[in-house]
TORPAMAR-449849 format. One record per residue (C-alpha): residue number from 1; residue in one letter; x negated, y negated, z. Coordinates in nm, 2 decimals, decimal comma. Layout:
residues N
@nulum=NUM&kolba=a&px=X&py=Y&pz=Z
...
END
This chain:
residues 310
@nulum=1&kolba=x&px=5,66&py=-5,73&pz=1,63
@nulum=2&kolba=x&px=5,43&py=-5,87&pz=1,88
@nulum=3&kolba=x&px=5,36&py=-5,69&pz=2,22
@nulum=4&kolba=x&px=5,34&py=-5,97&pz=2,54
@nulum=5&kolba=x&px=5,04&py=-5,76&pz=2,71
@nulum=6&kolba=x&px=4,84&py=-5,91&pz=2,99
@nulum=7&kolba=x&px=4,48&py=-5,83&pz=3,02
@nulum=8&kolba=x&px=4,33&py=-5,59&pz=3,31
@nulum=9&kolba=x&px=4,08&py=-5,75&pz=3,50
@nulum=10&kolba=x&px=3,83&py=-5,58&pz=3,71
@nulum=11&kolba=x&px=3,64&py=-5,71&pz=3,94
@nulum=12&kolba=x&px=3,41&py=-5,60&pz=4,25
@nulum=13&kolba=x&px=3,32&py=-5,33&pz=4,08
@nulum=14&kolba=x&px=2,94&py=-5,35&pz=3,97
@nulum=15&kolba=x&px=2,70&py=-5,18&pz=4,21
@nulum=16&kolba=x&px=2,32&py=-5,29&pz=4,13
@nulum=17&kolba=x&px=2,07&py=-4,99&pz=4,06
@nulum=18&kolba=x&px=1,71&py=-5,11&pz=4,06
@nulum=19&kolba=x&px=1,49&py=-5,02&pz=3,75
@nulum=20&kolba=x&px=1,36&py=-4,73&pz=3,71
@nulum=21&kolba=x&px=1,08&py=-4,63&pz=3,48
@nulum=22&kolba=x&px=1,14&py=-4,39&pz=3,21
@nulum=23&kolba=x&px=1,03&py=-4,01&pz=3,34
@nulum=24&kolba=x&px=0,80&py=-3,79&pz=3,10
@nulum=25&kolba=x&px=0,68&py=-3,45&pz=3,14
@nulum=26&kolba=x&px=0,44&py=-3,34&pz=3,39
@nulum=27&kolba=x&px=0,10&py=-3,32&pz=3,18
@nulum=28&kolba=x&px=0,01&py=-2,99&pz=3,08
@nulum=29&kolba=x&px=-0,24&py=-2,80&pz=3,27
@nulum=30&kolba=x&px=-0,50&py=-2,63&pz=3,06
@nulum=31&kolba=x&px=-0,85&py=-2,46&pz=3,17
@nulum=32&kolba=x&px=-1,12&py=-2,64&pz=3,09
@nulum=33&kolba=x&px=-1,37&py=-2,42&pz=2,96
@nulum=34&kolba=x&px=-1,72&py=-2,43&pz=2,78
@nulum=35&kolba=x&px=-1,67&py=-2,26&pz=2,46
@nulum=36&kolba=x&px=-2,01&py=-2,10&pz=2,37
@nulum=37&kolba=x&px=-1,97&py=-1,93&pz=2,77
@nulum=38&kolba=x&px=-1,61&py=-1,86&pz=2,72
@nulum=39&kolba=x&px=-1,72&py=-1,71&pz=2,40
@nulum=40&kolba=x&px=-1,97&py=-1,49&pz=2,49
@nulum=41&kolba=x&px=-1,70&py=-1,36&pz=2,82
@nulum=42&kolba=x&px=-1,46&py=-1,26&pz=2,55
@nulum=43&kolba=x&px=-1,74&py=-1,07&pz=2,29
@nulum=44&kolba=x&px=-1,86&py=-0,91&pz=2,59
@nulum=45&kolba=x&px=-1,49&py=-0,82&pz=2,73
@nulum=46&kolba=x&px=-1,43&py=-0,67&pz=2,37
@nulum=47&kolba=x&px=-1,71&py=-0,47&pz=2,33
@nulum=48&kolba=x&px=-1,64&py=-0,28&pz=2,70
@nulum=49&kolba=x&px=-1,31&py=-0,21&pz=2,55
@nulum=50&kolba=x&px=-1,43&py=-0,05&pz=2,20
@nulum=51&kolba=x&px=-1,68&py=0,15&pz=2,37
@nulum=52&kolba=x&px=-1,51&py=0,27&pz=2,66
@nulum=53&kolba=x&px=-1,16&py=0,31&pz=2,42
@nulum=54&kolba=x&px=-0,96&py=0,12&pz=2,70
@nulum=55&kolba=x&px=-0,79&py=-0,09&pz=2,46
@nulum=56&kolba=x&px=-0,53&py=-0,15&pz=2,75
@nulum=57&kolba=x&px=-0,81&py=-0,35&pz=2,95
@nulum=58&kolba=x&px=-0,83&py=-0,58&pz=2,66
@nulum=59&kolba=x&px=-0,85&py=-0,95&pz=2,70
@nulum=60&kolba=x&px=-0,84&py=-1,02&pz=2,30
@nulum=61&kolba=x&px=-0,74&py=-0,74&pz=2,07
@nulum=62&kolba=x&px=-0,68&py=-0,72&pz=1,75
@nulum=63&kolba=x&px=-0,45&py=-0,38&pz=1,65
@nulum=64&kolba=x&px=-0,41&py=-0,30&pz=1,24
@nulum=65&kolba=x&px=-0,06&py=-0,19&pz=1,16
@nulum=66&kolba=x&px=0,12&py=-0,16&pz=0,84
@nulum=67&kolba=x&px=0,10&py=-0,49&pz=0,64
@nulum=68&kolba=x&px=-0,03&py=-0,70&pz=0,90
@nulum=69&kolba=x&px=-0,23&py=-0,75&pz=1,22
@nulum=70&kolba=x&px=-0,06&py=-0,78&pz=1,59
@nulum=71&kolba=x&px=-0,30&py=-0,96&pz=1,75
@nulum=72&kolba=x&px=-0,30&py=-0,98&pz=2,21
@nulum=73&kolba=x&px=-0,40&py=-1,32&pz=2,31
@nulum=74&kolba=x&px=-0,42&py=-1,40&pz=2,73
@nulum=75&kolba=x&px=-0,41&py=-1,70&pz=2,88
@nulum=76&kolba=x&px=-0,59&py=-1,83&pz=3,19
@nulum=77&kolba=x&px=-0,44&py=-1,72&pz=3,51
@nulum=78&kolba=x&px=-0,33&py=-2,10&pz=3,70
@nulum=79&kolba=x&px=-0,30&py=-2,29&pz=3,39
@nulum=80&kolba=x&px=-0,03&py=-2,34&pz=3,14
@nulum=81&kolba=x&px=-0,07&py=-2,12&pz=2,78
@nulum=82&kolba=x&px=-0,03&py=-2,31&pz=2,42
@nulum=83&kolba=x&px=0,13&py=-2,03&pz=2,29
@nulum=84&kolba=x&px=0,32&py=-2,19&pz=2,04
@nulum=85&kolba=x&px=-0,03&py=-2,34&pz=1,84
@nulum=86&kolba=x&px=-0,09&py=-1,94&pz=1,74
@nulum=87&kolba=x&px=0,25&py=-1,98&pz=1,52
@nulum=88&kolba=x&px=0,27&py=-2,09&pz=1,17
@nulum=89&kolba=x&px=0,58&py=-2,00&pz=1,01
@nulum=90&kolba=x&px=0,52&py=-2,12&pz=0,69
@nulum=91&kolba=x&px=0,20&py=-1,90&pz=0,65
@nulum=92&kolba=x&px=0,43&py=-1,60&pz=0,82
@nulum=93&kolba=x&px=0,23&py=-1,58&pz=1,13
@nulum=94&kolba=x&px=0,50&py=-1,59&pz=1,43
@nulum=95&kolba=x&px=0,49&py=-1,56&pz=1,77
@nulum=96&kolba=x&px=0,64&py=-1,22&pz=1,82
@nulum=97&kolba=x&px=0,67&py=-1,16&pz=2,21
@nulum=98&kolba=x&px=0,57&py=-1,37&pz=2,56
@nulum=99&kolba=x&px=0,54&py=-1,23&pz=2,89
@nulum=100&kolba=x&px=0,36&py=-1,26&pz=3,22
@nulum=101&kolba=x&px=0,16&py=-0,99&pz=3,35
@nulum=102&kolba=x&px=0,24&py=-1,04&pz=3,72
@nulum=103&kolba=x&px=-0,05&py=-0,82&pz=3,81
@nulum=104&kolba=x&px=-0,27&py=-1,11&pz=3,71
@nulum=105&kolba=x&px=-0,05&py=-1,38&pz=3,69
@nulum=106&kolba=x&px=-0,14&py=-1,42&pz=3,37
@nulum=107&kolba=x&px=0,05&py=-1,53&pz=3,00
@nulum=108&kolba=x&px=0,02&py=-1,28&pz=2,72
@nulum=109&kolba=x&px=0,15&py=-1,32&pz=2,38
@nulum=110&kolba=x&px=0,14&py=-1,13&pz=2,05
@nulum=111&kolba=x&px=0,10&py=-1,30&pz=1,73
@nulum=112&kolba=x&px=0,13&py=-1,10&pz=1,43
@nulum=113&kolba=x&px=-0,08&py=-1,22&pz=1,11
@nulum=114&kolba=x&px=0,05&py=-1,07&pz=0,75
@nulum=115&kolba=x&px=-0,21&py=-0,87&pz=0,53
@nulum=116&kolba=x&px=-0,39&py=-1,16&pz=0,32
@nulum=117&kolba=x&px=-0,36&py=-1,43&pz=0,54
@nulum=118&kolba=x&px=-0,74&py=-1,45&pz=0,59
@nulum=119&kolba=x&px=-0,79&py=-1,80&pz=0,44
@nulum=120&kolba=x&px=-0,53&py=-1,98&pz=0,63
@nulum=121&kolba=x&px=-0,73&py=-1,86&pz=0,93
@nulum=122&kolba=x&px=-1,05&py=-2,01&pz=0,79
@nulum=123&kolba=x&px=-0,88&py=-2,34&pz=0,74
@nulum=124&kolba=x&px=-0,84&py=-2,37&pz=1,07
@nulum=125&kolba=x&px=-1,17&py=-2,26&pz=1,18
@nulum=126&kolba=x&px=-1,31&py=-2,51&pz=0,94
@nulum=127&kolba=x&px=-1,11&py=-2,76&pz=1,11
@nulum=128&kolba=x&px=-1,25&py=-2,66&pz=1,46
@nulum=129&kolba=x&px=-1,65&py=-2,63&pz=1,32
@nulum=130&kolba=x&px=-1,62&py=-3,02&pz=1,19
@nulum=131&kolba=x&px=-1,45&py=-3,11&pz=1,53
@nulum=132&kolba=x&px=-1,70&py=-2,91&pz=1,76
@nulum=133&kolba=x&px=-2,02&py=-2,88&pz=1,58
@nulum=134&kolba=x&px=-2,22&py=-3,05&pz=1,89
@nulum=135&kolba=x&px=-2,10&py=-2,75&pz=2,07
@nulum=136&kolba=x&px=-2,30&py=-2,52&pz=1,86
@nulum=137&kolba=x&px=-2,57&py=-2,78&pz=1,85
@nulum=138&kolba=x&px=-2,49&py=-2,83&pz=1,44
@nulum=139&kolba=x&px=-2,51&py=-3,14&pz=1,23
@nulum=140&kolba=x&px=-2,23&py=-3,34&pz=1,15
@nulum=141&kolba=x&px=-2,10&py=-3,15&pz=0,86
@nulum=142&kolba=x&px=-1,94&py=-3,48&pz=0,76
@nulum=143&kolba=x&px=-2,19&py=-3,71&pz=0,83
@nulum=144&kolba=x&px=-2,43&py=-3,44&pz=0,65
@nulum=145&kolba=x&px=-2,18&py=-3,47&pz=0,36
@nulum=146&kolba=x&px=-2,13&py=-3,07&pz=0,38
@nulum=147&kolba=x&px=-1,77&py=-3,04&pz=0,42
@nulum=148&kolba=x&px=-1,75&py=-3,27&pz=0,08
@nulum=149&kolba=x&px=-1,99&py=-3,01&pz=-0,07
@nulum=150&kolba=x&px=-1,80&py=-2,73&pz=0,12
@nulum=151&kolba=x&px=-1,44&py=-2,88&pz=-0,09
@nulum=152&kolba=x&px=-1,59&py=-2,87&pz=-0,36
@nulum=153&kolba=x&px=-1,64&py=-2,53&pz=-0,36
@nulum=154&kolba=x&px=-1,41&py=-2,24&pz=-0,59
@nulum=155&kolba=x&px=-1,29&py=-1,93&pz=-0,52
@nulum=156&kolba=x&px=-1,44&py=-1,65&pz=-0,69
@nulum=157&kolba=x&px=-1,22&py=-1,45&pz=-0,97
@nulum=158&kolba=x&px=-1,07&py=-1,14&pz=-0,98
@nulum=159&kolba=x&px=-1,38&py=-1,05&pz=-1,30
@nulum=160&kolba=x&px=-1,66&py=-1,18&pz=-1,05
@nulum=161&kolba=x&px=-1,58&py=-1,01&pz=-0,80
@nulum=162&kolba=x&px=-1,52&py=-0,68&pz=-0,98
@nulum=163&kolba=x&px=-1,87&py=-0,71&pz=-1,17
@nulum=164&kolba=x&px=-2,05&py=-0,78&pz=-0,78
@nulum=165&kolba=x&px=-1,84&py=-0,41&pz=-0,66
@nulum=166&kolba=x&px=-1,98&py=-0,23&pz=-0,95
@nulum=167&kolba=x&px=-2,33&py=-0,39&pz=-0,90
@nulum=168&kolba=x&px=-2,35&py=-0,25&pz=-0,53
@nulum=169&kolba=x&px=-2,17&py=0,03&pz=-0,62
@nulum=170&kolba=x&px=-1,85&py=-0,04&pz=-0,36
@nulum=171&kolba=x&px=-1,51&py=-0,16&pz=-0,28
@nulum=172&kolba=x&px=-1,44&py=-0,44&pz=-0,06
@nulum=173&kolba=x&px=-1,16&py=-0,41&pz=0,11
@nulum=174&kolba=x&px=-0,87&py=-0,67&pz=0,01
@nulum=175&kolba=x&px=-0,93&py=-0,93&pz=0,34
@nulum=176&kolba=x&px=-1,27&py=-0,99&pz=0,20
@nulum=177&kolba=x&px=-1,13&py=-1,03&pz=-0,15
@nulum=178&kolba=x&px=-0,88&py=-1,24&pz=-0,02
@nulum=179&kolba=x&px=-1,12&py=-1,50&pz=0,14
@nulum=180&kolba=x&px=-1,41&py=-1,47&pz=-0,14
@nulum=181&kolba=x&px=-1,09&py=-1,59&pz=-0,37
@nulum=182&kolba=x&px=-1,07&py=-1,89&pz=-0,15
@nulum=183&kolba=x&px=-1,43&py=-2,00&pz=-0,14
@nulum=184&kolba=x&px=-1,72&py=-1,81&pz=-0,31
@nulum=185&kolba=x&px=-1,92&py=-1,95&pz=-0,02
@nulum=186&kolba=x&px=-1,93&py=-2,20&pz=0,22
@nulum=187&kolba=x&px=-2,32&py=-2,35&pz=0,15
@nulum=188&kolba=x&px=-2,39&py=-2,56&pz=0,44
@nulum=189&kolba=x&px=-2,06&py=-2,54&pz=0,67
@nulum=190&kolba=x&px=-2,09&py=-2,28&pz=0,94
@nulum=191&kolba=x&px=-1,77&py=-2,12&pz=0,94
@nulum=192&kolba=x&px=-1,85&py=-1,77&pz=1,08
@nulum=193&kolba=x&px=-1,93&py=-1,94&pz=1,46
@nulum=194&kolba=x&px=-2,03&py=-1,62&pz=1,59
@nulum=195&kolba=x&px=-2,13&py=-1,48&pz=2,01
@nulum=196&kolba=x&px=-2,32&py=-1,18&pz=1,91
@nulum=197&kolba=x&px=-2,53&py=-1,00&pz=2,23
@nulum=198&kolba=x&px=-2,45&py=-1,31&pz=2,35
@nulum=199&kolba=x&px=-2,63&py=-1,56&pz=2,12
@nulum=200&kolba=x&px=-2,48&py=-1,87&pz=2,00
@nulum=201&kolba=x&px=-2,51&py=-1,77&pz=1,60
@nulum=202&kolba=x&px=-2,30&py=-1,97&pz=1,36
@nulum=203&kolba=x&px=-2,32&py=-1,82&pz=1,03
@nulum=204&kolba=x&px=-2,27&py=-1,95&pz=0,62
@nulum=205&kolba=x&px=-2,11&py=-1,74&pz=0,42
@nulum=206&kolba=x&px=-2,32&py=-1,67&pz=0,12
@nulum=207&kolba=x&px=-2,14&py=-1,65&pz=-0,23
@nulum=208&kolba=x&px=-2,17&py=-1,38&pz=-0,41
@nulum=209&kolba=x&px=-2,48&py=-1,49&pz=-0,62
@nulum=210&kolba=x&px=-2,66&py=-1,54&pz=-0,31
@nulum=211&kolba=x&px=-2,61&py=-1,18&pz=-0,22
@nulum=212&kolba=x&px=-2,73&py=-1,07&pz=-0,53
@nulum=213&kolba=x&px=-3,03&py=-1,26&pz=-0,50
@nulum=214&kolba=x&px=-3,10&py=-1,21&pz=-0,14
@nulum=215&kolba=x&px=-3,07&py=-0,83&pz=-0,22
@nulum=216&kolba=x&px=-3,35&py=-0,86&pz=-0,46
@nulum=217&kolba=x&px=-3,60&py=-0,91&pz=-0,12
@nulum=218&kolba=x&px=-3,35&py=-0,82&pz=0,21
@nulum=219&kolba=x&px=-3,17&py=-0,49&pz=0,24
@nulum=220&kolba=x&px=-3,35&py=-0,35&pz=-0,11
@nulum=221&kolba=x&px=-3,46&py=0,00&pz=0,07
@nulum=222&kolba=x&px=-3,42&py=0,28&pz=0,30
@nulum=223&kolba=x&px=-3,62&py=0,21&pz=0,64
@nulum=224&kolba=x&px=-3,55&py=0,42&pz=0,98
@nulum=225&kolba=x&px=-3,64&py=0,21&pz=1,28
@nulum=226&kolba=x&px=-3,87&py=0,55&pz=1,39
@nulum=227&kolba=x&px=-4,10&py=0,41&pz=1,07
@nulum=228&kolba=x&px=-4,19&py=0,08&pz=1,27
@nulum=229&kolba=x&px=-4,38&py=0,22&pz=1,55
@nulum=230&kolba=x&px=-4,54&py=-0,11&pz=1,57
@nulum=231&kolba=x&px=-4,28&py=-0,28&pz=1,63
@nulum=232&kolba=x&px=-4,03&py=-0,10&pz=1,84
@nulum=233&kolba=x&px=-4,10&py=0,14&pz=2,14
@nulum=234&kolba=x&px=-3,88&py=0,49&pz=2,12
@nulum=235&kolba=x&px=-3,72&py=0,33&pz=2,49
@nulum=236&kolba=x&px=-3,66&py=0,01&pz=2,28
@nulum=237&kolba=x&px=-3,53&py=0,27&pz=2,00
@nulum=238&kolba=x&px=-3,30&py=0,47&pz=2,21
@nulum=239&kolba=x&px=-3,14&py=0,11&pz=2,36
@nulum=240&kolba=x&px=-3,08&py=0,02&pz=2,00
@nulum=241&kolba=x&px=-2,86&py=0,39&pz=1,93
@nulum=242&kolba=x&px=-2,53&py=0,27&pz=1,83
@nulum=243&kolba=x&px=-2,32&py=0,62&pz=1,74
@nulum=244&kolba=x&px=-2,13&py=0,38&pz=1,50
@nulum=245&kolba=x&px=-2,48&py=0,25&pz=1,31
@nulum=246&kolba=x&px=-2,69&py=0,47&pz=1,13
@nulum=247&kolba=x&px=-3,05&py=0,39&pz=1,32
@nulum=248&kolba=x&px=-3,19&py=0,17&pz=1,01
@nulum=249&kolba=x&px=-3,40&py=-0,15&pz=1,02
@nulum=250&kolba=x&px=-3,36&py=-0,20&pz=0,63
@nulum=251&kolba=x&px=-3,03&py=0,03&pz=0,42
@nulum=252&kolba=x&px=-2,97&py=0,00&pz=0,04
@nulum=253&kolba=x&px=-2,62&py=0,05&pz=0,13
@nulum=254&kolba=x&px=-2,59&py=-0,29&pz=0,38
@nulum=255&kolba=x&px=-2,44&py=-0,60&pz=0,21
@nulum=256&kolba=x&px=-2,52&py=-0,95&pz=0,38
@nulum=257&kolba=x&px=-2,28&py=-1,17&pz=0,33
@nulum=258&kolba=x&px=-2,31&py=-1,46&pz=0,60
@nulum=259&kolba=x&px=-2,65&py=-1,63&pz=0,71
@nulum=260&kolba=x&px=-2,77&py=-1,81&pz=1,00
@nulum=261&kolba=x&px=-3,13&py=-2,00&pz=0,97
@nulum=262&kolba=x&px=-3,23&py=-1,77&pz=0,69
@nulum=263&kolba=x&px=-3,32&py=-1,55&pz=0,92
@nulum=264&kolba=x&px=-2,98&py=-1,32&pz=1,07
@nulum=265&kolba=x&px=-2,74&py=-1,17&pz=0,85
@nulum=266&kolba=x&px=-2,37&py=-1,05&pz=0,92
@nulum=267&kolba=x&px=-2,33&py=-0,78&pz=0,66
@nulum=268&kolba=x&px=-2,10&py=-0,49&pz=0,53
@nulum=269&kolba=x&px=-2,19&py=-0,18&pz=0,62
@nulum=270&kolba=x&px=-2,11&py=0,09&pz=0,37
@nulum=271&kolba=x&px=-2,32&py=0,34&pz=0,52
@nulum=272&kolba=x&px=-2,18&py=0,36&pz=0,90
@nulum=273&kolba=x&px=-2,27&py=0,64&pz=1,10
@nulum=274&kolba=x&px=-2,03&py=0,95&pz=1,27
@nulum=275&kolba=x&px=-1,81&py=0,74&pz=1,48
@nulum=276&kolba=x&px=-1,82&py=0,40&pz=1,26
@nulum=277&kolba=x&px=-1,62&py=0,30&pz=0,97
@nulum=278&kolba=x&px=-1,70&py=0,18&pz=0,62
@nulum=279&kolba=x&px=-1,69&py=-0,18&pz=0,55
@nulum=280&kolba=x&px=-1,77&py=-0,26&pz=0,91
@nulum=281&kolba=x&px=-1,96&py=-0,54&pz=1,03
@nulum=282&kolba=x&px=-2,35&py=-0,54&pz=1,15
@nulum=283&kolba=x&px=-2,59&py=-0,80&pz=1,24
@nulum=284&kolba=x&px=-2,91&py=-0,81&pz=1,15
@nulum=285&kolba=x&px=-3,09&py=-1,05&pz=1,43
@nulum=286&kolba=x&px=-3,44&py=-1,15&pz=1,37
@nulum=287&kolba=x&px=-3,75&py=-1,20&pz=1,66
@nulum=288&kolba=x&px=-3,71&py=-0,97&pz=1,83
@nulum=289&kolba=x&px=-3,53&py=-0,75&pz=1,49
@nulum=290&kolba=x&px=-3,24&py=-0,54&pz=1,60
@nulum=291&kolba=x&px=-2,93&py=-0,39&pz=1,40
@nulum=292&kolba=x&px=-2,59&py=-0,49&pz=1,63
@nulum=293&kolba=x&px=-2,27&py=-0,38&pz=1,54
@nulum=294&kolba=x&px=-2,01&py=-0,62&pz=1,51
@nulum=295&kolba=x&px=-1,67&py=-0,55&pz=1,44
@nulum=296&kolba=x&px=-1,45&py=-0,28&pz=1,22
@nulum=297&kolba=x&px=-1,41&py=-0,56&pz=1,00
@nulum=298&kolba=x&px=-1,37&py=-0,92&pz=0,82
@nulum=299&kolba=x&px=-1,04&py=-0,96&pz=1,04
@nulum=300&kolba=x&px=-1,13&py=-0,84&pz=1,34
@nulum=301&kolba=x&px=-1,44&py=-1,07&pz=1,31
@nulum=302&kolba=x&px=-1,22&py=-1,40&pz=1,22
@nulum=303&kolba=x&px=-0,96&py=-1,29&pz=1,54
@nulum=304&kolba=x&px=-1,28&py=-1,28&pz=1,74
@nulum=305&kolba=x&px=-1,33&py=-1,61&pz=1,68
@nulum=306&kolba=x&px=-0,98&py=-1,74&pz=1,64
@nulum=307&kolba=x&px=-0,94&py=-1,63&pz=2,01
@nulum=308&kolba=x&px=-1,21&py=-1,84&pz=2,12
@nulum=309&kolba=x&px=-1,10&py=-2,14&pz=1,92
@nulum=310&kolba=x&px=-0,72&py=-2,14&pz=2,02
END
């Protein structure tokens, strides 16, 4: 049955608003930095902390525990903190904790990293070496065509790597497995961008043939630095003393694995003195030749550098 309803009209009701424009966010504030410098702050920082064992002091640390690595990261003190880009869930890697250190007014978070992750942290160094290369006065790595000849590299296999351990007559511990089964070498793409004494040094990593042959010339025999007395002054020694590096210039028992202009070497060192560890890392820096200890190991080294590039 039909209803007889009369419409409800309103009227006088419409107030005008003028337009307004669509708000965004506030644009983030981030410190502008220049990387080599900021690089060099945070080796520097890092090596007060190891020597003096004030790990609590830290700007970057890097802490070993059970299957994976916590790593501290702090931001600038002003600026806004891209926490968040340090997390990767698929890969496992998550953003554990955030606070502020009110002290310094600063953001700290820890990220934790699982055991074998190595190579996912590569990728994105790779990423940052094709972006930034001018900053580490490099050649375009595209340009140059090495990042096609970098792709086109394979990992090594579990045989190869076994037959290079019982050639040297060691064990390498499983983050350097894990990233020589991603790329046996990385030719002409730097993607060891090291500070070391703070020197701009961005190293290759050299496949394991390389080693093999460089060992046939570099690192083949047992030389004290007290035997080149032509070279180096005992005050030049004593400067050198590192109670964590036996005081060689040339060790049977040193491995180079990463070069930069054929000339420095980052290698294993499976001969460490009282207070180092074996499998640590040492530079071998050419004119004037020094021995410079590094880090503990290949993931401290890449969380050196991750730091820098975050």
């Amino acid at each position: 049955m039909a209803v007889d309803k009369k419409n409800i009209f309103l009227s006088n009701t419409a107030v005008p608003y003028p337009y307004a424009f669509r708000s965004y966010p506030p644009s983030k504030n981030y410190p502008q930095r220049d990387p080599a410098a900021h690089a060099a702050y945070i080796q520097r920082k890092l090596s007060e902390c190891y020597a003096a064992h004030a790990l609590t002091q830290r700007q970057v640390a890097a802490i070993r525990y059970k299957n994976g690595l916590y790593l501290e990261v702090s931001g600038a003190a002003g600026c806004d903190f891209a926490s968040k880009a340090l997390e990767n869930h698929k890969q496992g890697i998550r953003l554990v904790n955030i606070r502020t250190d009110m002290q310094t007014q600063t953001e700290k978070a820890i990220v934790y990293i699982p055991e074998g992750k190595e190579s996912y942290l590569i990728k994105k160094i790779e990423k940052y070496i094709c972006e930034n290369f001018e900053e580490w006065d490099l050649e375009d790595p595209v340009e140059e065509e090495y990042l096609d000849d970098y792709n086109e590299i394979s990992g090594a296999s579990e045989k190869e790597i076994l037959s290079f351990e019982k050639k040297f007559g060691i064990t390498l511990s499983n983050d350097v497995k894990e990233i020589y089964k991603y790329k046996n070498g990385s030719k002409y793409l730097s993607i060891f961008p090291c500070i070391i004494d703070e020197r701009e040094m961005p190293f290759c990593l050299m496949s394991l043939q390389d080693i093999e042959n460089t060992k046939e010339y570099f690192q083949n025999k047992d030389a004290l630095l007290t035997e080149f007395t032509q070279y180096f002054s005992s005050d030049e020694i004593d400067k050198m003393r590192d109670s964590r590096v036996k005081p060689y210039l040339f060790n049977k028992k040193w491995i180079p694995f990463a070069e930069y202009c054929d000339s420095c070497f980052l290698m294993f060192d499976f001969d460490p003195d009282n207070a180092g560890k074996e499998g640590q890392i040492i530079c071998y820096i050419h004119d004037p030749d020094e021995i410079v200890y590094v880090a503990k190991g290949i993931t401290e080294l890449i969380d050196k550098i991750m730091a820098e590039i975050n």
